[in-house]
FIKOLZA-1660 file (N, C-alpha, C; in steps of 0.1 Angstrom, whole numbers, plus 5000, padded with zeros to 4 digits):
% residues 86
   i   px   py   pz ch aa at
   1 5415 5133 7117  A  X  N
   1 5420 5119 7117  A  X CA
   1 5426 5115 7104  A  X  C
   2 5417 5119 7096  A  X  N
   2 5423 5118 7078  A  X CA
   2 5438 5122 7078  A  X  C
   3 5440 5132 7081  A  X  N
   3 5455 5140 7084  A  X CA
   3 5470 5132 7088  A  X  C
   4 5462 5132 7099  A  X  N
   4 5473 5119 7108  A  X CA
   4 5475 5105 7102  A  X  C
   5 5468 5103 7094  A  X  N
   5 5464 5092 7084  A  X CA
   5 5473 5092 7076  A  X  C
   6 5472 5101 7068  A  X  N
   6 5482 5108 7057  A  X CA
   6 5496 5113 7062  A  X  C
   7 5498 5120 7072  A  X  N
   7 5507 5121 7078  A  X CA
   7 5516 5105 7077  A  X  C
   8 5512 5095 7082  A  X  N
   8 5515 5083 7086  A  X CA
   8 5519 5078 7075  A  X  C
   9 5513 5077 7066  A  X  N
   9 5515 5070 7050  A  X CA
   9 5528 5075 7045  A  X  C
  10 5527 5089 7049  A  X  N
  10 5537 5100 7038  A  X CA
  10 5552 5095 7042  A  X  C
  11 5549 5089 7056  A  X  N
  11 5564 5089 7064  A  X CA
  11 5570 5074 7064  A  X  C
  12 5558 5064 7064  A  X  N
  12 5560 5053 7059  A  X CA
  12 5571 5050 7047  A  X  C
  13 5559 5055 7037  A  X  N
  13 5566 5057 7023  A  X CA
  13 5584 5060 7023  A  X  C
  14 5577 5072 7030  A  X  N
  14 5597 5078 7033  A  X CA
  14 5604 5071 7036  A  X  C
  15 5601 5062 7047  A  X  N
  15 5610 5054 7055  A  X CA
  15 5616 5041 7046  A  X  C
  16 5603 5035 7042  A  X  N
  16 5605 5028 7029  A  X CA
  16 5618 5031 7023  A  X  C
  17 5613 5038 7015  A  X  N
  17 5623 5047 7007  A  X CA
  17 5639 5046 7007  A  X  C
  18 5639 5050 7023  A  X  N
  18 5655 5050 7028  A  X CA
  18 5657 5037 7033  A  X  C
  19 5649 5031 7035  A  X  N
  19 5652 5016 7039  A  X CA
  19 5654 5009 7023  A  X  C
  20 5648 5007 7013  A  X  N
  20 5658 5006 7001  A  X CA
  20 5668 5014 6996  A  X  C
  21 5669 5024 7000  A  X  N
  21 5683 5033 6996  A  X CA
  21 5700 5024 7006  A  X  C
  22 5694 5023 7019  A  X  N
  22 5703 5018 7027  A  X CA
  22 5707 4999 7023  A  X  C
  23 5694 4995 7019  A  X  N
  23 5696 4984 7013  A  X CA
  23 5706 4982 7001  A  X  C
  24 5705 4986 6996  A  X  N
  24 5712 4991 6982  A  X CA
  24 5726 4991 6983  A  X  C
  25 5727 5003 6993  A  X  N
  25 5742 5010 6995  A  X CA
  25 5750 4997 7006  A  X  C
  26 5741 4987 7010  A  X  N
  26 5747 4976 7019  A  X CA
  26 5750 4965 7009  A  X  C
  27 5744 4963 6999  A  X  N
  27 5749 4951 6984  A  X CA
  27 5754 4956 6980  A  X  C
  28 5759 4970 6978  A  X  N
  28 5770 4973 6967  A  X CA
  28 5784 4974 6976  A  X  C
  29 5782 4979 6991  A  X  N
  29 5792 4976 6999  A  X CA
  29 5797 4958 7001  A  X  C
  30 5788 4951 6997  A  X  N
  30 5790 4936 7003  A  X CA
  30 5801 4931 6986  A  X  C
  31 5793 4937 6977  A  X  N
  31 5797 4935 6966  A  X CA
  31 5817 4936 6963  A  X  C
  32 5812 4949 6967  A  X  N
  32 5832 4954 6971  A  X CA
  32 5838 4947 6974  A  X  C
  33 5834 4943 6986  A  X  N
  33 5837 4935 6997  A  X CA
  33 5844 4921 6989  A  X  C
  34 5835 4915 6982  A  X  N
  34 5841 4905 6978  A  X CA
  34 5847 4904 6963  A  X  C
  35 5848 4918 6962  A  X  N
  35 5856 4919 6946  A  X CA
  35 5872 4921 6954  A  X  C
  36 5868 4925 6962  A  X  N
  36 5885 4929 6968  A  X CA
  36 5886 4914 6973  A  X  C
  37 5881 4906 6984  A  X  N
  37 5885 4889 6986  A  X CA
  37 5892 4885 6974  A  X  C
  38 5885 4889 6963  A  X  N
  38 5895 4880 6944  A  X CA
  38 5902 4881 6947  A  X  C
  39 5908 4898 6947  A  X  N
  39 5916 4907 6946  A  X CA
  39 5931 4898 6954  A  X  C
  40 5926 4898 6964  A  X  N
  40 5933 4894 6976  A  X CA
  40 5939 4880 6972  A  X  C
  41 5928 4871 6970  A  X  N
  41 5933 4859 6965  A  X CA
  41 5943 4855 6955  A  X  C
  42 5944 4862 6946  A  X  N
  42 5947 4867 6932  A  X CA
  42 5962 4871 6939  A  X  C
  43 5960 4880 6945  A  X  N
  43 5976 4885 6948  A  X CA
  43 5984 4875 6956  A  X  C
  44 5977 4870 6970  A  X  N
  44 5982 4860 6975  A  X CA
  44 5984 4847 6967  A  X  C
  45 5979 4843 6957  A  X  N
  45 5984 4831 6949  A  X CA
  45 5993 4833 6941  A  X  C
  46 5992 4844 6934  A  X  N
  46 6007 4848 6928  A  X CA
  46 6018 4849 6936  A  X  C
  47 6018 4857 6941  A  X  N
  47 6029 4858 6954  A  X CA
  47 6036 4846 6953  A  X  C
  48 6028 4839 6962  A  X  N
  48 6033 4821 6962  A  X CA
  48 6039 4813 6953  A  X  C
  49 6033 4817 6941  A  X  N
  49 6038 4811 6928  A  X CA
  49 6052 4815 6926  A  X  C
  50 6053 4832 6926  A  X  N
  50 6066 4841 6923  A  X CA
  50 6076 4834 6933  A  X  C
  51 6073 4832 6947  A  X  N
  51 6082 4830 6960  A  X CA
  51 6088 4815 6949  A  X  C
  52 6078 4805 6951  A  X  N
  52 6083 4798 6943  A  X CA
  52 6094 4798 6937  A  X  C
  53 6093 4802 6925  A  X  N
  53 6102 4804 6908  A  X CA
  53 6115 4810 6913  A  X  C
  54 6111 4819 6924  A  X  N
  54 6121 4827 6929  A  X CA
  54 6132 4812 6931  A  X  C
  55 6127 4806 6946  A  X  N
  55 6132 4798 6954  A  X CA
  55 6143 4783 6938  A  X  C
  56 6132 4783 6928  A  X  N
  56 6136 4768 6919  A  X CA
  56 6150 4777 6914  A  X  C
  57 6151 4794 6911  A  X  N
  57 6158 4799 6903  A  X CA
  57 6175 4799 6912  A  X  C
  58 6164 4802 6922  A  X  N
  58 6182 4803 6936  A  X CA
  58 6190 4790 6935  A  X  C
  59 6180 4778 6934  A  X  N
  59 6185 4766 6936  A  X CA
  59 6196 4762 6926  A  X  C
  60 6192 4763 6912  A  X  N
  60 6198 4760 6903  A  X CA
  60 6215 4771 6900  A  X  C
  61 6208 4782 6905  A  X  N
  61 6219 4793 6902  A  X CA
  61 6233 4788 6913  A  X  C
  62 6227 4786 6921  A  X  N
  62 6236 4779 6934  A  X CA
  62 6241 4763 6929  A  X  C
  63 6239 4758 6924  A  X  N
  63 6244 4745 6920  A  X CA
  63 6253 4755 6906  A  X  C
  64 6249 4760 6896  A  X  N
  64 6259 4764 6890  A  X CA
  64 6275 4768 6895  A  X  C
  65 6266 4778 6903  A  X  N
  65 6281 4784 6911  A  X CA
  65 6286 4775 6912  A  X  C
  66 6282 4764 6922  A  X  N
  66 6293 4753 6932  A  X CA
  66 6300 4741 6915  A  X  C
  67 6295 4742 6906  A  X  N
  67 6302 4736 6898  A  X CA
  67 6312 4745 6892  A  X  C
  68 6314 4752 6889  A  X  N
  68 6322 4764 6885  A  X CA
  68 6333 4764 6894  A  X  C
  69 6328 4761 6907  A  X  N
  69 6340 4764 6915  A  X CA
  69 6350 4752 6920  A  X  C
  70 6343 4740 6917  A  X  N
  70 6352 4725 6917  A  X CA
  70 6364 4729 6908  A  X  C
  71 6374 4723 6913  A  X  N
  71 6390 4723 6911  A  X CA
  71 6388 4711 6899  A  X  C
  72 6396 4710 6889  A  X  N
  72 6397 4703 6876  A  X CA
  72 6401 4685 6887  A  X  C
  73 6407 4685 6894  A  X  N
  73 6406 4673 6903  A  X CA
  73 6394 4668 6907  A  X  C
  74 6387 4677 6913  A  X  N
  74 6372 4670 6914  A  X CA
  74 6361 4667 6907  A  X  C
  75 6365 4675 6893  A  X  N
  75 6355 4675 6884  A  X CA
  75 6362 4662 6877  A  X  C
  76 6373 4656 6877  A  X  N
  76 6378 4640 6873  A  X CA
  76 6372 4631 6880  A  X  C
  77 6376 4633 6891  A  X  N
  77 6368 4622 6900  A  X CA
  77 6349 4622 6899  A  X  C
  78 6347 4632 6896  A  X  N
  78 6327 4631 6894  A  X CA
  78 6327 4620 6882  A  X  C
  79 6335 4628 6874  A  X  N
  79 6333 4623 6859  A  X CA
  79 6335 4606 6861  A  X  C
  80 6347 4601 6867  A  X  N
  80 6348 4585 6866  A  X CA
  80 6338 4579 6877  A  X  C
  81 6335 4588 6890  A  X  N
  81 6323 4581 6897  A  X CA
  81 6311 4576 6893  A  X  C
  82 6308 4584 6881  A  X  N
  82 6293 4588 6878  A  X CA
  82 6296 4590 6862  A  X  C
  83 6307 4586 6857  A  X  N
  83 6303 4583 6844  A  X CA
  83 6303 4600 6838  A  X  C
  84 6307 4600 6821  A  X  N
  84 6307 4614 6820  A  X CA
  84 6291 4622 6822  A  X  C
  85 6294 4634 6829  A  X  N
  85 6281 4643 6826  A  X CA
  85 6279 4655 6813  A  X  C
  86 6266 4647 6805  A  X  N
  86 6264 4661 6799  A  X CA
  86 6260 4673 6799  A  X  C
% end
């Protein structure tokens, strides 16, 4: 009976054992887990930012153009509408 006793304990222990080993290996997985969410976050908020800067850079580049491309007649008539621009 002592045997089976021991037997019992020895496997407990073990089980133990792997039951903190799996514990372990499931917070360092959870851990990942949310080092990559930063990750994620981090890239999606940039992104957004970039799309941005992108979008402010097109706008202005496009107003360049279209002034460039006014005929010396229309850029008279801005100028006395609206006073000269600097």
């Amino acid at each position: 009976m002592n045997e089976s006793r021991t037997q019992q304990l020895q496997q407990s222990t073990g089980n133990s054992g792997r039951l903190r080993v799996i514990e372990e290996q499931v917070s360092d997985l959870l851990k990942t887990f949310e080092d990559q969410d930063a990750q994620v976050w981090a890239y999606l908020i940039g992104g957004v930012v970039a799309l941005l800067v992108g979008l402010v850079a097109a706008y202005y580049y496009a107003k360049s153009v279209r002034e460039k491309r006014k005929s010396t007649l229309e850029k008279v008539k801005d100028a006395l509408r609206g006073g000269i621009s600097l």
